[in-house]
N, CA, C and O of each residue as an XYZ file, in Angstrom:
260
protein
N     -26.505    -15.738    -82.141
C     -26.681    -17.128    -81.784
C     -28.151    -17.358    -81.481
O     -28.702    -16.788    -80.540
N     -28.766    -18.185    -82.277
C     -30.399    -18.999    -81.482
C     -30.326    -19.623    -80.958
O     -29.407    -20.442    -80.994
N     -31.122    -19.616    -80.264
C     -31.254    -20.549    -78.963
C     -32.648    -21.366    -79.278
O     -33.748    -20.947    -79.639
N     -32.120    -22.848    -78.970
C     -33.350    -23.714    -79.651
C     -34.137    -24.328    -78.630
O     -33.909    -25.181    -77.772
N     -35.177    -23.617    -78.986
C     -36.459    -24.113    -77.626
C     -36.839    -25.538    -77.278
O     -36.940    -26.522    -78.012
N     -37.028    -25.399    -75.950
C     -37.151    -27.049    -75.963
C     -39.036    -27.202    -76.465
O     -39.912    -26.339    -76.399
N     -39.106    -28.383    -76.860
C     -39.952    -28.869    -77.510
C     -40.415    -30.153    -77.747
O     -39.585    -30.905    -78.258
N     -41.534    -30.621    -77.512
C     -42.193    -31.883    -77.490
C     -40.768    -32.769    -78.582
O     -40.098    -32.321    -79.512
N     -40.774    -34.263    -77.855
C     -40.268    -35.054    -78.489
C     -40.376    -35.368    -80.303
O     -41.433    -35.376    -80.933
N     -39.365    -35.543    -80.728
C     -39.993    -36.431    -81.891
C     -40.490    -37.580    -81.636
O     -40.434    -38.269    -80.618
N     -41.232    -37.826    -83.137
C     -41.810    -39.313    -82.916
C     -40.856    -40.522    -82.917
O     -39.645    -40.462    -83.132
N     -41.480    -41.484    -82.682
C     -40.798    -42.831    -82.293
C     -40.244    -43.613    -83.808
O     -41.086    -43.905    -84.657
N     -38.940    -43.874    -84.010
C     -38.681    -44.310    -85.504
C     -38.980    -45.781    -85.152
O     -39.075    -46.296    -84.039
N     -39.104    -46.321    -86.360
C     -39.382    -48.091    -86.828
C     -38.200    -48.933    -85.537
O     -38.566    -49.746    -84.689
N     -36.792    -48.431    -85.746
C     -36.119    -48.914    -84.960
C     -36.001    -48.693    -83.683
O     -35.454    -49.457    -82.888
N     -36.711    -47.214    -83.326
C     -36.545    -47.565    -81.685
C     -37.727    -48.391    -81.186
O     -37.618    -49.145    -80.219
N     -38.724    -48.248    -81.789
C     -40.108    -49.189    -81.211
C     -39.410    -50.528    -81.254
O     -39.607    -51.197    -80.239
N     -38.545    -51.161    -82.290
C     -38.005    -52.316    -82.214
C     -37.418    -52.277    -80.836
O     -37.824    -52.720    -79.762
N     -36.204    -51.531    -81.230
C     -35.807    -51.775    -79.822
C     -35.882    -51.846    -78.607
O     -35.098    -52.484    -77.904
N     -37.451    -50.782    -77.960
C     -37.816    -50.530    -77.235
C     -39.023    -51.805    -76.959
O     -39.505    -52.072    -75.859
N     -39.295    -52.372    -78.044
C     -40.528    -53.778    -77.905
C     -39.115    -54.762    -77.195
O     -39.236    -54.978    -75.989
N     -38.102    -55.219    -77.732
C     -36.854    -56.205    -77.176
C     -36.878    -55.748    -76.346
O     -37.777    -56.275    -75.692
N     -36.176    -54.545    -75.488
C     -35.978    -54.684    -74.100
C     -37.413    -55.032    -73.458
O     -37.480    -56.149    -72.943
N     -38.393    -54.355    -73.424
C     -39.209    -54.488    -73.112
C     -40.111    -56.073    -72.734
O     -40.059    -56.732    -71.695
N     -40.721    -56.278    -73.707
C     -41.402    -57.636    -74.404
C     -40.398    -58.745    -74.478
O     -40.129    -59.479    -73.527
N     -39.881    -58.815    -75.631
C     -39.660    -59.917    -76.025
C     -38.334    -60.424    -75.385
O     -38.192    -61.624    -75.622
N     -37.047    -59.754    -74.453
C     -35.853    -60.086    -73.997
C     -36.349    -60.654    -72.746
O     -37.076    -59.975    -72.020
N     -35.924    -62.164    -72.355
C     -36.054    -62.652    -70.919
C     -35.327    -61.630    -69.988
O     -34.312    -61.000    -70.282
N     -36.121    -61.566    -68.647
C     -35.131    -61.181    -67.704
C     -33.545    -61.584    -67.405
O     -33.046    -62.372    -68.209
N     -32.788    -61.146    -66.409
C     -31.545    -61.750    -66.774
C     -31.811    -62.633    -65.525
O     -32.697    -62.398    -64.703
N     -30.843    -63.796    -65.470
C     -30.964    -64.463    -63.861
C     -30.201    -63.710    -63.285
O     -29.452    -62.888    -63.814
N     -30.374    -64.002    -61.812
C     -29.673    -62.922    -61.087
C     -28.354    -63.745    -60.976
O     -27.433    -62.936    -60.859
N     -28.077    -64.509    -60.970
C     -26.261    -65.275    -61.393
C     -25.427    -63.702    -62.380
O     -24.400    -63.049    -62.192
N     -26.378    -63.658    -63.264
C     -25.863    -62.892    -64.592
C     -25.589    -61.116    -63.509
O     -24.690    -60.310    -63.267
N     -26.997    -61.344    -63.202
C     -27.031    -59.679    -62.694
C     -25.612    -59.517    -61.234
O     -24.923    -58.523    -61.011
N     -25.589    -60.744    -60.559
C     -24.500    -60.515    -59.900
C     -23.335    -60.298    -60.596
O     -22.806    -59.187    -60.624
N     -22.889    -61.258    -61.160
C     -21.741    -61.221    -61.914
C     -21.687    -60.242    -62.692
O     -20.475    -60.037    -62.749
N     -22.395    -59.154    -63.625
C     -22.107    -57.959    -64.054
C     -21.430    -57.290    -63.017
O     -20.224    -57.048    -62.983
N     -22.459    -56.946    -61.994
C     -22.538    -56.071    -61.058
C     -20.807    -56.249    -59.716
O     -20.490    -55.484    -58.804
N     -20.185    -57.394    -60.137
C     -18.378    -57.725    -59.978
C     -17.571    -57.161    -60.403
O     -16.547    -56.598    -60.016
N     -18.456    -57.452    -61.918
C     -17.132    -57.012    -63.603
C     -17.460    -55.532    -63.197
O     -16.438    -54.861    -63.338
N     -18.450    -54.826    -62.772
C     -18.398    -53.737    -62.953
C     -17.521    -52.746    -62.028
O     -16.649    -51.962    -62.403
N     -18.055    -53.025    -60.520
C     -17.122    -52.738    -59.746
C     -15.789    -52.938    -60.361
O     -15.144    -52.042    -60.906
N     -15.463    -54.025    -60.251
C     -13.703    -53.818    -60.733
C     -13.629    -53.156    -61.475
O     -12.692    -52.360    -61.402
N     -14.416    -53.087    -62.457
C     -13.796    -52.147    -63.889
C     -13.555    -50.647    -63.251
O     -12.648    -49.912    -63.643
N     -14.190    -50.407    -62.548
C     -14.653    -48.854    -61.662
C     -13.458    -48.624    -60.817
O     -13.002    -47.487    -60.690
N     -12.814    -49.880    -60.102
C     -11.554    -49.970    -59.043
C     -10.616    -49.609    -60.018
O      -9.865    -48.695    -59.677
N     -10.417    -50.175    -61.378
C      -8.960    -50.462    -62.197
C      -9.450    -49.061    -62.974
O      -8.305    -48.765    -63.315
N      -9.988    -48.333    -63.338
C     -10.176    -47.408    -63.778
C     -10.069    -46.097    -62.617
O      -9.390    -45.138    -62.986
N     -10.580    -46.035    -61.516
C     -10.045    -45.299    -60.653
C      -8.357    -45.441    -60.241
O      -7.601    -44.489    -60.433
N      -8.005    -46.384    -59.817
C      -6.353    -46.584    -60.128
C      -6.049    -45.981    -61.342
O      -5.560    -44.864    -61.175
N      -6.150    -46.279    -62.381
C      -5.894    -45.600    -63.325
C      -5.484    -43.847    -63.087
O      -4.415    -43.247    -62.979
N      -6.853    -43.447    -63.075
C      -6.693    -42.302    -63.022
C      -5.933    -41.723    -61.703
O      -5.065    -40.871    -61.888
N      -6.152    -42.045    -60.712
C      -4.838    -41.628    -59.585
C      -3.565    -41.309    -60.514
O      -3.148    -40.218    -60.903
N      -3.037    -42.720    -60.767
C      -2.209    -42.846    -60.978
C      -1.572    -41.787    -62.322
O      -0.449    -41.282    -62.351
N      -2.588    -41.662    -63.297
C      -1.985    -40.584    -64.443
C      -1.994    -39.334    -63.622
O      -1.039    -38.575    -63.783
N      -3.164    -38.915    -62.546
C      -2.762    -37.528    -62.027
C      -1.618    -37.811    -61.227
O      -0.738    -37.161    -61.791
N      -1.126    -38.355    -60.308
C      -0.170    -38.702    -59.634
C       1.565    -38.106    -60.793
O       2.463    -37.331    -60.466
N       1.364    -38.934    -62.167
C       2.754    -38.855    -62.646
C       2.245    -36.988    -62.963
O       2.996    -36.209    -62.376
N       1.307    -36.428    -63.645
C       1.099    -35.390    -64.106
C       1.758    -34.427    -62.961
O       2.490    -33.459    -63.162
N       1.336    -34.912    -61.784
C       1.873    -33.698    -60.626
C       3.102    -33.894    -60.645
O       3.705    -32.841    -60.439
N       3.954    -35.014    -60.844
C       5.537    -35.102    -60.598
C       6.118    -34.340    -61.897
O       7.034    -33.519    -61.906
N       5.586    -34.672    -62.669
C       5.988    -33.707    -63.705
C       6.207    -32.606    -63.910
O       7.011    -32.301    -64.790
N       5.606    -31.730    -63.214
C       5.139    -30.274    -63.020
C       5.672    -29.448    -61.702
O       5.822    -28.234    -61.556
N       5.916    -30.584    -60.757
C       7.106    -30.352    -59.650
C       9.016    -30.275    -59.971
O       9.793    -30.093    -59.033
């Protein structure tokens, strides 16, 4: 097995400079209305996804009992 050395980056392709000029440059900030309201959707998503997972380990242990 080789083992692959770490090593200076590659260079920057056509599309990440694009992309990296948009976030950067050319995308307005967000208002903070927006940045709150992500920062809601997200939490919940994090609550209903932790439920989630309880809940599949929860049946997995009854199963196995």
């Amino acid at each position: 097995m080789t083992l692959i050395a770490l090593a200076d980056p590659l260079p920057l392709t056509v599309p990440e400079v694009r992309r990296l000029l948009f976030a950067l440059v050319w995308q307005p900030p967000p208002s903070a209305a927006h940045v709150l309201h992500w920062s809601g959707w997200r939490r919940r998503h994090q609550a209903r996804a932790k439920q989630a997972h309880i809940k599949r380990r929860q049946r997995r242990l009854q199963v196995r009992l």
